[in-house]
Backbone bond lengths (Angstrom), bond angles and torsions (degrees), N, CA, C in turn:
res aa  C-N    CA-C-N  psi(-1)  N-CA   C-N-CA  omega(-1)  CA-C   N-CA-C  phi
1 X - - - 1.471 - - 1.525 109.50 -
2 X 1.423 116.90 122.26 1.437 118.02 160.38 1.713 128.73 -37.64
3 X 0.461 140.76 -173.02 1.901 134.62 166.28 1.715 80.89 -141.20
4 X 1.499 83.42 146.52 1.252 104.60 148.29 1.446 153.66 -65.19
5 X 1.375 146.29 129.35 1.600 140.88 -169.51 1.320 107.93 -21.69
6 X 1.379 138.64 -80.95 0.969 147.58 159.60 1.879 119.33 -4.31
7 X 1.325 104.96 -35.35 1.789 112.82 -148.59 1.977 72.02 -112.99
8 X 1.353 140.50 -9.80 1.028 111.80 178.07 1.937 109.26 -125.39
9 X 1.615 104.75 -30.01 1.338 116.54 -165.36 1.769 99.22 -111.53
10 X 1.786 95.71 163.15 1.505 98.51 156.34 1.778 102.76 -113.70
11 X 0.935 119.52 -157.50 1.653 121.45 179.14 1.332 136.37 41.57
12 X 1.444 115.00 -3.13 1.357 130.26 -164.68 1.223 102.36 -55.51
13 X 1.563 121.58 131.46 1.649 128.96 -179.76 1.261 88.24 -175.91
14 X 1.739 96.03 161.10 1.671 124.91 -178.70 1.700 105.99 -68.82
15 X 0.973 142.59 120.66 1.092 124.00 174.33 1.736 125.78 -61.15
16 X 1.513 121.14 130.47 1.514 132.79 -141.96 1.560 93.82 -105.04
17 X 1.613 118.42 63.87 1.473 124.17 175.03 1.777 92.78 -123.74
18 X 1.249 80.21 170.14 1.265 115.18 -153.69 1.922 88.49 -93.17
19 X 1.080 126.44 76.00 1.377 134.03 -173.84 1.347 128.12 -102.01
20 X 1.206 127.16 147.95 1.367 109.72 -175.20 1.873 103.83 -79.53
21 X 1.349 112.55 176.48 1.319 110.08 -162.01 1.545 121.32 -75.46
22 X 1.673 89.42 -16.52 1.930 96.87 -173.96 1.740 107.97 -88.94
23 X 1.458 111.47 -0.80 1.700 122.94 176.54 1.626 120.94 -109.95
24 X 1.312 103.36 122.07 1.034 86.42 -175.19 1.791 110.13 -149.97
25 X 1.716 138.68 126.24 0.556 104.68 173.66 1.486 120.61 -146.52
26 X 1.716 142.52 -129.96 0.986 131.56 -148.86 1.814 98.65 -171.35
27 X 1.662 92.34 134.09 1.581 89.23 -177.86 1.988 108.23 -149.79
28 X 1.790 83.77 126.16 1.934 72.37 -165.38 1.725 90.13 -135.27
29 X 1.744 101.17 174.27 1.351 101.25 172.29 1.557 107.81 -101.01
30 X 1.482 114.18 113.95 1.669 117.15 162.55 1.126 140.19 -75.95
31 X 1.080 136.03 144.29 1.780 134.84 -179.73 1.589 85.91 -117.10
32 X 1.070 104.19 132.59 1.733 143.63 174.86 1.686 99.12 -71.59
33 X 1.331 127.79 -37.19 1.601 133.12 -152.14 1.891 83.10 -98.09
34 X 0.974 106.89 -42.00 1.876 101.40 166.97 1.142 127.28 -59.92
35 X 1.374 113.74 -18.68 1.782 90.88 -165.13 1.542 105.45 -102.62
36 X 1.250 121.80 162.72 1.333 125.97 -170.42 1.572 107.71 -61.85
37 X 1.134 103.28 168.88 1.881 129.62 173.49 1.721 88.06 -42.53
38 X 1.488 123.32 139.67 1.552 125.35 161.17 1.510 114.97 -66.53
39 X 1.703 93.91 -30.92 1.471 99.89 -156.20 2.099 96.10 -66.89
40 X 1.370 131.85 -3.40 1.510 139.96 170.56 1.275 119.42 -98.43
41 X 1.455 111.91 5.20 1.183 102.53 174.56 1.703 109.48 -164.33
42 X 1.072 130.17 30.24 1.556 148.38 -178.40 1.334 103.05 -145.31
43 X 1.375 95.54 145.27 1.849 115.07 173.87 1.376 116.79 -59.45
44 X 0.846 115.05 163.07 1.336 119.26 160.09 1.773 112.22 -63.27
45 X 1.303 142.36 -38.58 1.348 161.54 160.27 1.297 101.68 -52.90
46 X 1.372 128.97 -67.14 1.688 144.71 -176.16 1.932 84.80 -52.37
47 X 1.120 111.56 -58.81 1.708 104.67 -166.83 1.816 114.12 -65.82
48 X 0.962 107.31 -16.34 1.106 127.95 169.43 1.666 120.04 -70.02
49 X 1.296 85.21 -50.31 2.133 90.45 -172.41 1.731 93.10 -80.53
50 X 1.512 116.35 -26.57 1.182 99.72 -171.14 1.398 131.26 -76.04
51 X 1.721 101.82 -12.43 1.592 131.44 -177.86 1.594 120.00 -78.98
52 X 1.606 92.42 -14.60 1.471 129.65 -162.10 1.528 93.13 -66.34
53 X 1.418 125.40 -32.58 1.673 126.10 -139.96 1.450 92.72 -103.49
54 X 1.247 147.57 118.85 1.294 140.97 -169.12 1.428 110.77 -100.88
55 X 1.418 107.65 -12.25 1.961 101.48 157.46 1.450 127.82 -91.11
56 X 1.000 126.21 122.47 1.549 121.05 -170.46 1.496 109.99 -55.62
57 X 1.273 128.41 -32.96 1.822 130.09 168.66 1.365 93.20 -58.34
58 X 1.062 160.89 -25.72 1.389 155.92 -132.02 1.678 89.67 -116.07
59 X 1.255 108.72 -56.49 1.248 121.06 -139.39 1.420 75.70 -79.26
60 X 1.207 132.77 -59.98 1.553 137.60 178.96 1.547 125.13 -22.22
61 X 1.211 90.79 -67.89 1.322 115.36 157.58 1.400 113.29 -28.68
62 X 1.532 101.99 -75.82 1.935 110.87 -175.63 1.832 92.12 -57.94
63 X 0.649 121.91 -56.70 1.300 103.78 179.72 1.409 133.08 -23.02
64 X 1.230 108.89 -83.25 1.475 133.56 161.95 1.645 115.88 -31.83
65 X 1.759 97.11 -51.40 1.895 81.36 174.96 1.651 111.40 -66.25
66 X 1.258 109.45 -44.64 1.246 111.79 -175.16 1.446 119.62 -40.28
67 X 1.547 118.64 -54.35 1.345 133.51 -176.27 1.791 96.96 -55.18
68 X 1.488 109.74 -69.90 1.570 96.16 -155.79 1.654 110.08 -66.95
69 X 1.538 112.36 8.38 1.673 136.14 -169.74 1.745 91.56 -79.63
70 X 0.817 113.94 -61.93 1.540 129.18 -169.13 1.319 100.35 -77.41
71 X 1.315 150.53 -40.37 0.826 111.60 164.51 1.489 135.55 -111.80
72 X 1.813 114.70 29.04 1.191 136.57 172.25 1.948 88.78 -91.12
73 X 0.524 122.00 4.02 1.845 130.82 160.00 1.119 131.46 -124.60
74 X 1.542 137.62 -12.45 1.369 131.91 154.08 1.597 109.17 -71.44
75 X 1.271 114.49 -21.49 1.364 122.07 -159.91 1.830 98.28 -92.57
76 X 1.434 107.22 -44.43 1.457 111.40 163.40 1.136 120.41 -55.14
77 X 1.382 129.29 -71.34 1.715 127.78 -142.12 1.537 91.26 -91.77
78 X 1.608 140.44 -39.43 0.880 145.64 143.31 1.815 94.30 98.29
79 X 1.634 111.41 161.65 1.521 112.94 -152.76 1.368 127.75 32.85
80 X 1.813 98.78 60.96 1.238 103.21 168.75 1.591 105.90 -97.31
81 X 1.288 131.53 -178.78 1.014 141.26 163.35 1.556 111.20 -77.08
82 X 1.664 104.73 133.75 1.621 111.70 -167.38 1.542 109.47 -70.47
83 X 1.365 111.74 5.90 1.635 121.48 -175.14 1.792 97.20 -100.92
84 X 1.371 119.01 97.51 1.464 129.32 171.15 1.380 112.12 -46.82
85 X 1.840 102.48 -20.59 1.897 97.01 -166.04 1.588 88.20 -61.21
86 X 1.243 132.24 -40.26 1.482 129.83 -157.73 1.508 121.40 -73.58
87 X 1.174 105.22 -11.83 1.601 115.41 144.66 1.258 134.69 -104.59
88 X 1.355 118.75 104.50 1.743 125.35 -163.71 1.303 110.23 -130.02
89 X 1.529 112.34 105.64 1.788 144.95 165.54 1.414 92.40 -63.80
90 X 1.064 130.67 120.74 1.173 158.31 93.91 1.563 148.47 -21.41
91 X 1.768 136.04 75.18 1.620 106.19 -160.60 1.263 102.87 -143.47
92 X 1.423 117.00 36.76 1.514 137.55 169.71 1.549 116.15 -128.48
93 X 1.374 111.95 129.37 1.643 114.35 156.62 1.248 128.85 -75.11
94 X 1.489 100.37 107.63 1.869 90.09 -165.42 1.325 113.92 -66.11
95 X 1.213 122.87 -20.66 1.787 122.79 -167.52 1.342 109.91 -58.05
96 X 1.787 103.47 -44.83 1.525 119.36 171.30 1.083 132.77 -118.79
97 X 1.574 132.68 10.44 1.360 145.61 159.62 1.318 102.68 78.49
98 X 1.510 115.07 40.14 1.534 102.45 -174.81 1.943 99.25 -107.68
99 X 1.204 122.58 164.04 1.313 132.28 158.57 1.504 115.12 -66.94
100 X 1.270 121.31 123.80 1.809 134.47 -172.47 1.391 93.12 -121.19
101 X 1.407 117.51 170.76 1.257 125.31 169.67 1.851 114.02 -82.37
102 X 1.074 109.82 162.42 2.053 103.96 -158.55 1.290 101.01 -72.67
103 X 1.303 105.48 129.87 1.726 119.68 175.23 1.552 83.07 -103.88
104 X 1.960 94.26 135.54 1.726 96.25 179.53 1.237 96.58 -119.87
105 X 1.575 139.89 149.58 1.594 125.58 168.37 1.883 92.12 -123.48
106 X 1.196 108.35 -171.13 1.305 103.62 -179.95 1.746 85.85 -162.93
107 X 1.354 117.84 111.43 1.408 109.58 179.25 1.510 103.68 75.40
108 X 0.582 151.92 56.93 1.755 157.06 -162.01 1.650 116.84 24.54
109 X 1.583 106.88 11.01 1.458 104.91 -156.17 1.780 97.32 -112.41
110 X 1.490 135.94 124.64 1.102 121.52 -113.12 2.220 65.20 -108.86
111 X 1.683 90.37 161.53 1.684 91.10 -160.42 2.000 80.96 -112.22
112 X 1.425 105.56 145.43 1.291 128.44 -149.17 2.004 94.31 -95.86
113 X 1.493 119.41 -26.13 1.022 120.67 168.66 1.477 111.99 -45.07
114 X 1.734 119.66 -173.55 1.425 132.53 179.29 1.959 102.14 -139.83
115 X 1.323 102.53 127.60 1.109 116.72 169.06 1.682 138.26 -101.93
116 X 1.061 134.46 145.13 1.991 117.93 173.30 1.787 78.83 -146.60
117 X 1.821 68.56 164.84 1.713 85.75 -166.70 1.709 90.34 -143.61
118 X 1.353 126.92 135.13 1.499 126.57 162.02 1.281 100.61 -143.21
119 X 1.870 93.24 166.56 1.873 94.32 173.16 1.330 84.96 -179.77
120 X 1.616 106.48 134.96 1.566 131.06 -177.68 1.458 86.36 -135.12
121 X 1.442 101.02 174.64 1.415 132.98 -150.15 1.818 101.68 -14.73
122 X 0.921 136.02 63.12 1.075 122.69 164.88 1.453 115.22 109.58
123 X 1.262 113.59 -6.77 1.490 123.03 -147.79 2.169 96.48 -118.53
124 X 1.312 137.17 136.95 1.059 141.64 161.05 1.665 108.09 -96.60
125 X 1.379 113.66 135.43 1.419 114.55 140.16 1.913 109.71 -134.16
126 X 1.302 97.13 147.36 1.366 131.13 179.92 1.625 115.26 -113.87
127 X 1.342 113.37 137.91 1.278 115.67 -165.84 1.924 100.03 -149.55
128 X 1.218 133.00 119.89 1.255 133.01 178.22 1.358 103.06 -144.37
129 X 1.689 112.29 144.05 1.607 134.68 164.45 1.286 103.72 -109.15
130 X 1.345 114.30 126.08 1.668 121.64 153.29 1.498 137.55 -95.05
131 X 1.535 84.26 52.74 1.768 97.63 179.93 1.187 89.34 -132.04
132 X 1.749 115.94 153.33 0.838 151.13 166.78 1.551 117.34 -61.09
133 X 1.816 126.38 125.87 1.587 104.64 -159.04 1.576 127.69 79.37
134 X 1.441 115.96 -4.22 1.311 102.12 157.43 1.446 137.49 -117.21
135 X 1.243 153.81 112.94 1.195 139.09 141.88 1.941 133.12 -20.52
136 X 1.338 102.67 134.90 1.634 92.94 159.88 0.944 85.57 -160.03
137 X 1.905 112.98 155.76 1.549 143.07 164.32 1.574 95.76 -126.17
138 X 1.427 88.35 148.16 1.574 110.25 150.41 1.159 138.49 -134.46
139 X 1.341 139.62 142.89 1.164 127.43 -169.30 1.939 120.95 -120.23
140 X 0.695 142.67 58.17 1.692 134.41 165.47 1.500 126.55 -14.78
141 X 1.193 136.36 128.44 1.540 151.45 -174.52 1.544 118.31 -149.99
142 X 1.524 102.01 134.36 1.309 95.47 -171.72 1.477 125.38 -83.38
143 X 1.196 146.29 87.73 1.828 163.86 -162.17 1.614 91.80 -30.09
144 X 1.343 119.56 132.87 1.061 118.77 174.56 1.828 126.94 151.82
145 X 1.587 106.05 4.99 1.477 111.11 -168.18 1.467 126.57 89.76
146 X 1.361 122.05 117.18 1.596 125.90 -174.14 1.625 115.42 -103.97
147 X 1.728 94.32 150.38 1.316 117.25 -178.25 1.975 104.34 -24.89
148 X 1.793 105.80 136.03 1.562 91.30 171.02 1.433 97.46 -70.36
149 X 1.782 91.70 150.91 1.573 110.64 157.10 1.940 99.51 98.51
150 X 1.681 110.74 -19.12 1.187 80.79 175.55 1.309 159.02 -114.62
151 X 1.726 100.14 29.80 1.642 141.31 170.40 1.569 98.27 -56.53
152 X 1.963 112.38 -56.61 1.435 125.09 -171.11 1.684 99.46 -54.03
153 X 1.111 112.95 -52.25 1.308 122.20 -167.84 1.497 108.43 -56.70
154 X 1.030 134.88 -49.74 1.137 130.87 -151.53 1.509 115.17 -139.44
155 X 1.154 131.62 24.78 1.453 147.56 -174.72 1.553 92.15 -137.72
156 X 1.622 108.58 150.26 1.286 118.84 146.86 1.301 129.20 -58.59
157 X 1.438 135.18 -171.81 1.185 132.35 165.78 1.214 99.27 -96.13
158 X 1.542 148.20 -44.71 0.586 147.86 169.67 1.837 124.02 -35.01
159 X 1.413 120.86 -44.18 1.227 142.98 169.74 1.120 99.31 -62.68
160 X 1.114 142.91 -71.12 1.509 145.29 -163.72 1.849 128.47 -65.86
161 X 1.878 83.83 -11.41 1.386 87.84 173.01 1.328 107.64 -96.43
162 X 1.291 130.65 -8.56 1.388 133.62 159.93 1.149 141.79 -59.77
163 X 1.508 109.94 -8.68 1.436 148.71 -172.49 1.871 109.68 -83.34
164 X 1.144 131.10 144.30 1.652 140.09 179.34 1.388 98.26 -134.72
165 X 1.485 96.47 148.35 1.589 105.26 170.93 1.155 119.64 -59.03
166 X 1.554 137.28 -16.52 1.191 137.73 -179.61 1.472 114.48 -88.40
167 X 1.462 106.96 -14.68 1.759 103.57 151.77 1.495 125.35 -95.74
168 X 1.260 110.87 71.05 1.168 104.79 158.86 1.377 141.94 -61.63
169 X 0.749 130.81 -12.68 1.847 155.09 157.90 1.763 110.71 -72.29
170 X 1.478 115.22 -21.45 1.663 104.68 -165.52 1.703 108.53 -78.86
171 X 1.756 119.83 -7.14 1.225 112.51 173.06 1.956 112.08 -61.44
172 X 1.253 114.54 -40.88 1.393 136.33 -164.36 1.297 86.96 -96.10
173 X 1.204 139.40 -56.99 1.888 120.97 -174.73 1.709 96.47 -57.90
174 X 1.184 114.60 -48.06 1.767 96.48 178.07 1.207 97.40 -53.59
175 X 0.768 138.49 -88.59 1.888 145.01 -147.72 1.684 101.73 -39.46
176 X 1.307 119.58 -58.72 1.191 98.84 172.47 1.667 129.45 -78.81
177 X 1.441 119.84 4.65 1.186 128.29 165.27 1.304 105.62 -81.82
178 X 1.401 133.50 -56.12 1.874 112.40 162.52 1.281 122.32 -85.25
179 X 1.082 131.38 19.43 1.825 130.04 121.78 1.359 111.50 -50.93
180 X 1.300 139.40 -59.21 1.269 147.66 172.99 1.487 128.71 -39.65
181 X 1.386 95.41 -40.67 1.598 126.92 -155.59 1.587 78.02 -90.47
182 X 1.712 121.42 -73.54 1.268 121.65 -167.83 1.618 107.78 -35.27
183 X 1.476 122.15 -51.60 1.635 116.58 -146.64 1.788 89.28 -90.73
184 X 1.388 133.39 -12.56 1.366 124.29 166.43 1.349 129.44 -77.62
185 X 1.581 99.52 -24.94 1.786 117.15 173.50 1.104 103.20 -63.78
186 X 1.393 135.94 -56.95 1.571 135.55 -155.94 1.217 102.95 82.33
187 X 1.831 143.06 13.60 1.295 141.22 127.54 1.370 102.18 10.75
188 X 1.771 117.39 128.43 1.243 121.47 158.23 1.765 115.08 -82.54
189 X 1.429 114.26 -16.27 1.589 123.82 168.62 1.158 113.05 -159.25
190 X 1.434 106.86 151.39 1.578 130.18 -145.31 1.365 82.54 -94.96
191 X 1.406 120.54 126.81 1.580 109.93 179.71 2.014 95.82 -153.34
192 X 1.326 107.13 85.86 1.093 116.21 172.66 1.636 150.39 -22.22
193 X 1.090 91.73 -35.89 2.113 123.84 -143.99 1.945 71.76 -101.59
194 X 1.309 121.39 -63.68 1.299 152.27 176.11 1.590 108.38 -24.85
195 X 0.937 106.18 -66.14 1.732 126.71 -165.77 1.575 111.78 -90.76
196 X 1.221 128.44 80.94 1.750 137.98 -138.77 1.076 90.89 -124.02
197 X 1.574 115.37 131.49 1.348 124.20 -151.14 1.995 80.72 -133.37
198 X 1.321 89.79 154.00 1.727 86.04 -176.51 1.942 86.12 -147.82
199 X 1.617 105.83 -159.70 1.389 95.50 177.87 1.383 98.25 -128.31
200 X 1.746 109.97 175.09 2.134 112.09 177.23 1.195 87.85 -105.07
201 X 1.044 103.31 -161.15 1.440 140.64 -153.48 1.611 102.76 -76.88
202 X 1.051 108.13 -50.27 1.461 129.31 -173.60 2.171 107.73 -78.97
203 X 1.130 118.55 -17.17 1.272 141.13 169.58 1.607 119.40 95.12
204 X 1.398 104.09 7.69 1.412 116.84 165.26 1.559 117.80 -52.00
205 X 1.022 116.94 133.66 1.679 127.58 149.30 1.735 109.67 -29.28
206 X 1.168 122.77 118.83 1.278 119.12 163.00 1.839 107.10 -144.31
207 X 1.454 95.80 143.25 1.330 106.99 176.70 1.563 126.20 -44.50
208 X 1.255 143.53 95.03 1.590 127.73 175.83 1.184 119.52 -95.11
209 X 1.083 116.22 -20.39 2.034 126.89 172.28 1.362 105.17 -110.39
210 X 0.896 132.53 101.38 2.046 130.04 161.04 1.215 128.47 -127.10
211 X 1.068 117.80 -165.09 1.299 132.78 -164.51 1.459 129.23 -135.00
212 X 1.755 116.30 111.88 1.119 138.83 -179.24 1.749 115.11 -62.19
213 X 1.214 121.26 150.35 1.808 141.87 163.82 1.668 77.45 -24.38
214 X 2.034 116.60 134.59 0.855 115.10 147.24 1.297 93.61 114.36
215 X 0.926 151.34 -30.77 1.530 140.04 -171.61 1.628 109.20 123.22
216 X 1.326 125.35 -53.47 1.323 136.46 -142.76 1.658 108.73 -78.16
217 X 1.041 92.03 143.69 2.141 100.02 -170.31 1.289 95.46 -84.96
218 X 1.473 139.27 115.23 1.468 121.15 168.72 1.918 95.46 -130.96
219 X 1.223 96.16 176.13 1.414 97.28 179.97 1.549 142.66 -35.90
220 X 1.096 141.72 -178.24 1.381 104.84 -164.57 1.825 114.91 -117.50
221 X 1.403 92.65 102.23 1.692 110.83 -167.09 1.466 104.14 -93.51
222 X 1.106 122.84 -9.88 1.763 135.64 -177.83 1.643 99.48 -117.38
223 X 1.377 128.75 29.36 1.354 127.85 159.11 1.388 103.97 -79.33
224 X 1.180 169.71 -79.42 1.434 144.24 -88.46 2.434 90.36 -88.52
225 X 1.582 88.18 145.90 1.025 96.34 173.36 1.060 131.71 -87.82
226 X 1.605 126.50 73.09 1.549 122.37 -166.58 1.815 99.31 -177.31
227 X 1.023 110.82 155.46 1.562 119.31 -166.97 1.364 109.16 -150.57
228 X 1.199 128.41 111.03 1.675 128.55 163.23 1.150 143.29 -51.56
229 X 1.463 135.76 147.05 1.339 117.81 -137.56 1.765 97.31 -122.97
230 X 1.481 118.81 -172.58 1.459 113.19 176.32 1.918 99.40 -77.36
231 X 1.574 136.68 7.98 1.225 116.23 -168.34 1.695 83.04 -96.93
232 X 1.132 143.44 51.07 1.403 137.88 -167.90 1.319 155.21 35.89
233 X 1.780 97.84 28.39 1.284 110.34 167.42 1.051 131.86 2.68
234 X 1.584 147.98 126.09 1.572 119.06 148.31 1.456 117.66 -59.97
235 X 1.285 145.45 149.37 0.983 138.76 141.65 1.645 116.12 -84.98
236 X 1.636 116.55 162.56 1.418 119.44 142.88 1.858 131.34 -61.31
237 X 1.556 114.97 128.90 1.048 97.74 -148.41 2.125 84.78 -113.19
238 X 1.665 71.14 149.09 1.959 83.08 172.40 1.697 100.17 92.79
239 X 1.185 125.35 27.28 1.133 131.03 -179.69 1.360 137.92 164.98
240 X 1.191 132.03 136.18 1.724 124.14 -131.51 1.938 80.23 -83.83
241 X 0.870 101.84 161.99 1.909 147.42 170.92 1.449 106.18 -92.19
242 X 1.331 140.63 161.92 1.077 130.61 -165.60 1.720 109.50 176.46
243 X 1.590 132.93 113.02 0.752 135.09 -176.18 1.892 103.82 -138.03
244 X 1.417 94.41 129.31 1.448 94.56 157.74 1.596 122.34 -124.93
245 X 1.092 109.85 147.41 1.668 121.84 162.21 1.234 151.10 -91.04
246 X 1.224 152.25 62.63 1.090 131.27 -160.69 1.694 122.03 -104.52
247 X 1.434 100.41 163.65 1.435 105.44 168.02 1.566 106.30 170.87
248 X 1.523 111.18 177.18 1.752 127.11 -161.43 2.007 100.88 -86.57
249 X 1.036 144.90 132.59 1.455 152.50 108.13 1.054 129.43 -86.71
250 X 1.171 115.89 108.81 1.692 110.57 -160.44 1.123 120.43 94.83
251 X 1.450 89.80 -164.47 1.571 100.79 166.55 2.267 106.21 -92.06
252 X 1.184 90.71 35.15 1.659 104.39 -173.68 1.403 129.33 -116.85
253 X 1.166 110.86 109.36 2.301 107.78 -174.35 1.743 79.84 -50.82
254 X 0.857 104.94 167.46 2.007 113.49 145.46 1.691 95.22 -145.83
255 X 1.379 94.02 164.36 1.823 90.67 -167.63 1.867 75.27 -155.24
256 X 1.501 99.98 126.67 2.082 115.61 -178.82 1.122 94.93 -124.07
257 X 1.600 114.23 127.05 1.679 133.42 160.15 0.805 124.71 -105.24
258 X 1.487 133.70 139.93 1.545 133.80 -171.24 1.481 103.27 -123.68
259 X 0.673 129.50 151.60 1.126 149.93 142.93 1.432 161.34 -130.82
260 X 1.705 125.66 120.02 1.689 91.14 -170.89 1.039 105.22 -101.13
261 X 1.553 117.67 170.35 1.691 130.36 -146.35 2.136 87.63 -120.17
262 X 1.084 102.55 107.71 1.851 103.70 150.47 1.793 101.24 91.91
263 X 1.109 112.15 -140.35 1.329 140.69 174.09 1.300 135.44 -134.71
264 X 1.395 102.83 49.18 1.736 115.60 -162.19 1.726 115.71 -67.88
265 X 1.489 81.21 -22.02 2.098 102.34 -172.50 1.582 100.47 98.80
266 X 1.524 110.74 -69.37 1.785 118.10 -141.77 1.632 100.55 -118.21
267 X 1.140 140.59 123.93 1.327 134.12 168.45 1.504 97.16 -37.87
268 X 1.296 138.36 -164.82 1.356 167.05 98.11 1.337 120.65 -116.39
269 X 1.296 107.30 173.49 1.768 118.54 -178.41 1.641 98.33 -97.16
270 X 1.371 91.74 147.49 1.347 100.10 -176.92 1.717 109.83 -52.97
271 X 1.278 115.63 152.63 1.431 106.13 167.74 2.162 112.78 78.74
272 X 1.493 100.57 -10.14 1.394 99.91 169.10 1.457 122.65 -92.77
């Protein structure tokens, strides 16, 4: 038997962003010493990638996203089978041990939605779209003031002059807004200084430097702030769409990226 949120997490809630309707997700604090045996509710593959991590904080970690992963998706897509083995997250290449974005199957049949998974000090957030064609990342940070020197380091000048003393938090809400941005792009490298986030009209975070199919950072053609939903949005075609979110749960920034993938024309729902 699963336990319930309560019997494993404290903080568990929907996350309170401003999202489009087909994204949606969830961010709580886990204890690792709560959750059941893996071997009742992970694959044989999932037990595998998780054995993969040779630091126990690591491994902890994978834990925890995994758990509130599985069931921030039985609780979504809904009439799943009460056997978790039959849903298996995926977010390593085994050939080369690298981190991929989450391949989800459900029954061996691979599920057409998009998943992200993060977790700092203790804390998971989960973020998934069930349309067909989209990306999302998320990123978690702990609220509280950053290392000196490392706004200079890793922000433009340009970015930093956009900044007021009354945001003290917007060095670290950027950072985890292109953490976010990075794992929704499909970026072949995380390149900070690169990926220049400015604000719209409305005072949101929006992309001004990004990154095109292929790896490469080029100007920013995936800025407009807005993302289409499963009621059939138009999108812009021949070039990704791009929305970010941010805001505090907890004692936690969370920062949600959307993205759409290609030139499909029309969202759909996963599975249509």
């Amino acid at each position: 038997m699963i336990p319930r949120y309560g019997d494993t997490m404290r903080g568990a809630y929907d996350l309170r962003l401003s999202l489009p309707e087909s994204v949606r997700g969830t961010v709580a604090e886990v204890s690792p010493r709560s959750i059941p045996d893996a071997n009742g509710w992970l694959a044989a593959d999932e037990r595998k990638e998780m054995t993969g991590w040779r630091s126990p904080r690591r491994r902890d970690d994978w834990l925890r996203g995994r758990y509130l992963a599985k069931r921030h998706l039985v609780e979504r897509i809904g009439g799943l089978s009460s056997d978790w083995r039959d849903l298996r997250i995926l977010t390593r290449d085994e050939s080369t041990g690298r981190g991929t974005p989450a391949r989800v199957s459900i029954a061996g049949q691979r599920w057409a939605g998009a998943l992200s998974i993060a977790h700092a000090a203790g804390w998971v957030g989960v973020v998934s779209a069930d349309v067909v064609g989209c990306r999302v990342g998320i990123d978690l940070v702990v609220a509280g003031g950053c290392p000196v020197g490392f706004a200079e380091t890793w922000f433009s000048e340009r970015e930093r002059s956009g900044w007021t003393e009354r945001e003290p938090d917007m060095p670290l809400t950027m950072w985890a807004a292109k953490e976010a941005w990075f794992k929704a792009s499909g970026m072949a490298r995380f390149e900070p200084r690169r990926m220049e986030l400015g604000r719209g009209s409305d005072g949101r975070l929006r992309p001004t430097g990004g990154a095109s199919r292929g790896g490469e950072v080029s100007p920013a053609r995936c800025g407009a702030n807005e993302v289409g939903d499963s009621n059939g949005t138009e999108w812009e075609t021949g070039i990704d769409r791009t929305v970010i979110e941010t805001g505090r749960e907890g004692p936690m920034i969370v920062a949600v990226a959307v993205c759409r993938v290609g030139s499909l024309g029309v969202c759909r729902e996963a599975g249509s």
